[in-house]
N, C-alpha and C positions, 0 to 999 in steps of 0.2 A: 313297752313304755309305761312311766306310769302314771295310772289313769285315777287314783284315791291318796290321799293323804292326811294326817292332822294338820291343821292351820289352828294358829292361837291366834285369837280376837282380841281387842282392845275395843269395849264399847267406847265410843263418846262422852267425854264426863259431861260437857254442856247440854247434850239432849236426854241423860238421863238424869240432871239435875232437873231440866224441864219439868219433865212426869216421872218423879220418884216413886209411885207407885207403880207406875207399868212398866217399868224397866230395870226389873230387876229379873236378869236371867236365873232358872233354877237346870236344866237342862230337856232336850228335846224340842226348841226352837228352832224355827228353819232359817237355814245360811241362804240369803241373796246374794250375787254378783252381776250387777248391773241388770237389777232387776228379777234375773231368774234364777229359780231354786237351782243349790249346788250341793247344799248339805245341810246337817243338823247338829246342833251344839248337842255336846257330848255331856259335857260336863263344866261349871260355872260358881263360881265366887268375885265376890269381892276383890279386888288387887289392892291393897292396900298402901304398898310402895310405889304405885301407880296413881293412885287416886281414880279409877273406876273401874268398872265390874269388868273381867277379862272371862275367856271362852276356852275351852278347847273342840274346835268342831272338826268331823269326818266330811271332807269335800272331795265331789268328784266335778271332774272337767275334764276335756282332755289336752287340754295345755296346763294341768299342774305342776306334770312334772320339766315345764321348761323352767330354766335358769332363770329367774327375777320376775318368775308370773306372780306369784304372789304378793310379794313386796312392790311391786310394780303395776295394784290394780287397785284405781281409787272408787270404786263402785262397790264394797262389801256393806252388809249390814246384815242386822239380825233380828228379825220380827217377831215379836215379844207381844203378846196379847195385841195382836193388832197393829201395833208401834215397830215403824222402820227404822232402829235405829244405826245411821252409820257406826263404821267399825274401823279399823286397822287392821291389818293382817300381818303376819310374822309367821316364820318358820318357824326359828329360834324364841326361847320364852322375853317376854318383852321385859324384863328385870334383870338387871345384869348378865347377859345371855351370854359370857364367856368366862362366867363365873366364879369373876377375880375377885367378890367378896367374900364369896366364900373361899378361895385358898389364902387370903390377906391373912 
């Protein structure tokens, strides 16, 4: 089964409008889920088709790899100097994630 995967994040635009200065991922931030450490953002930017900062983090659990765990769990965030900031999670990239803009 499997027990590791990437999850792409979608930080919170309102809580990192909050504190724009502490929430701004660069990578190496650790991934919460409901609380407890699961993983570490890999790598982060700006989304800008999105309007806030998205993630790519390496998460272990060992209900990753069920059907709609991830999509399915409102407890992610990602703590950024201190700062919990809730997240969204996705499998798939959170911008057009079937990539019909780009065959258009």
């Amino acid at each position: 089964p499997v027990a590791r995967r990437v999850v792409s994040l979608v930080l919170d635009a309102g809580a990192c409008a909050a504190a724009p200065d502490a929430t701004q991922p660069w990578g190496g931030e650790p991934v919460h889920l409901d609380g407890a450490h699961v993983g570490t953002v890999e790598s982060a930017s700006f989304g800008h088709t999105v309007g806030s900062p998205v993630c790519l983090a390496m998460v272990s659990h060992p209900e990753i790899g069920t059907k709609g765990f991830v999509a399915g769990q409102d407890g992610w965030a990602v703590d950024i100097a201190g700062v919990r900031v809730p997240a969204t999670a996705r499998l798939s990239a959170p911008y057009d994630p079937k990539g019909l803009r780009m065959r258009a």
